[in-house]
C-alpha positions as CSV (number, residue, x, y, z in Angstrom):
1,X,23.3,-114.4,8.8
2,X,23.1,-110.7,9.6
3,X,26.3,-108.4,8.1
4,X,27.7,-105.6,10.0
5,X,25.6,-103.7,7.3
6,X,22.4,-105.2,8.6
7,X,21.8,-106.9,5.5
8,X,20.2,-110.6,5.9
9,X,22.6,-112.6,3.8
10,X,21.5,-116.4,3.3
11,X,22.9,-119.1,1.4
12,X,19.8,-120.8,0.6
13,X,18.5,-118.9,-2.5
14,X,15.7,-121.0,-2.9
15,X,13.8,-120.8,0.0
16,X,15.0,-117.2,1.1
17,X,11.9,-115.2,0.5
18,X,9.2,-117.4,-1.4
19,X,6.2,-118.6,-0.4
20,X,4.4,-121.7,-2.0
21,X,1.2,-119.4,-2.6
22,X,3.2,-117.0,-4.9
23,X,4.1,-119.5,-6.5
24,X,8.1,-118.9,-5.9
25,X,8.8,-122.8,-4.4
26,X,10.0,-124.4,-7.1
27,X,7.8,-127.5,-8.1
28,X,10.7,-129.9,-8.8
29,X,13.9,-130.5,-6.6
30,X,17.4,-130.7,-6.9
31,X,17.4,-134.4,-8.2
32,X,14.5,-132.9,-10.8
33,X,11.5,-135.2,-9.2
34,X,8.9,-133.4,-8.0
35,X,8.1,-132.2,-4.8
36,X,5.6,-130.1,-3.0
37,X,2.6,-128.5,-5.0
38,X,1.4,-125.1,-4.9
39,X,-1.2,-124.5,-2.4
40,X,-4.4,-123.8,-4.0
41,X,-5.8,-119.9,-3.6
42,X,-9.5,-120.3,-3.0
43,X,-10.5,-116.6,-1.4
44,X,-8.2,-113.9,-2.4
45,X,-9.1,-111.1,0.2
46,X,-7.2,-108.6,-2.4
47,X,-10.2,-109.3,-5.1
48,X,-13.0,-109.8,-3.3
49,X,-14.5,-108.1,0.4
50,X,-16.3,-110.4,2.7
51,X,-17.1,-110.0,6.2
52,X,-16.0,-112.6,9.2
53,X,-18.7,-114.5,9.1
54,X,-18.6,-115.1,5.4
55,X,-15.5,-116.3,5.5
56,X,-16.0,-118.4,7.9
57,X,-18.8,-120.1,6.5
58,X,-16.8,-120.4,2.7
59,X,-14.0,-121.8,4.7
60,X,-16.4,-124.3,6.4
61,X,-18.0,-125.6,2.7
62,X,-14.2,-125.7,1.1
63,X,-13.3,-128.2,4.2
64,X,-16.5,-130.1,2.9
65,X,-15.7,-130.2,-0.6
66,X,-11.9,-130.6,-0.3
67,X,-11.7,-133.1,2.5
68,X,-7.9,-133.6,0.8
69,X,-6.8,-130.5,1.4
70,X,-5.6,-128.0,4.4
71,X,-7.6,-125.3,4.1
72,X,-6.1,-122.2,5.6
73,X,-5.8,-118.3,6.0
74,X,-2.1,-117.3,4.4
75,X,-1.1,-114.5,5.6
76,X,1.6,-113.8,2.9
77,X,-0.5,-114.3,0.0
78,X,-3.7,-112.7,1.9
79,X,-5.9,-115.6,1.3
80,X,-8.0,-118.6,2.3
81,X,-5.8,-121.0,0.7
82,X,-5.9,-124.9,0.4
83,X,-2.5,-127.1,0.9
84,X,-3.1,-131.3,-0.2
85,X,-2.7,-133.2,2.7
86,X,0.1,-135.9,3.1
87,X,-1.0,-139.0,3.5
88,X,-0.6,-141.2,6.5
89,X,1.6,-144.1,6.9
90,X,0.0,-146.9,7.6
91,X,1.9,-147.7,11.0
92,X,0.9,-144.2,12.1
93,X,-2.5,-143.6,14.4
């Protein structure tokens, strides 16, 4: 919700404004099981300069490695990050 102001007001504190690779997603939920884990920072662009085709070819070995994992630029956290993939049901194809 926007106020006359033009302040963005929300009601959900816990999602407004975090990002899972800044580690601001809580780890448990409201019934204290837990839930989603952190993605996984693999390249952080702020620490270290590579060029396109180095990244691409990092992020091309971490999809070998990690066949578990997402592996993905984040925009947010300005990195090559990795997310665990969900598994499938088994009625799914």
């Amino acid at each position: 919700m926007v106020t006359q102001l033009g302040e963005c007001v929300t009601e959900d504190h816990e999602v407004a404004g975090s990002s899972p690779a800044h580690g601001t997603i809580s780890s448990t939920s409201t019934s204290g099981s837990p839930s989603m884990e952190p993605d996984r920072i693999f390249i952080d662009f702020k620490q270290e300069k590579l060029t396109m085709m180095e990244v691409m070819t990092k992020v091309a070995e971490l999809q070998k490695e990690y066949p578990e994992y997402e592996i993905f630029m984040d925009g947010d956290a300005y990195a090559i990050v990795g997310r665990r993939r969900k598994e499938r049901w088994e009625g799914e194809g």
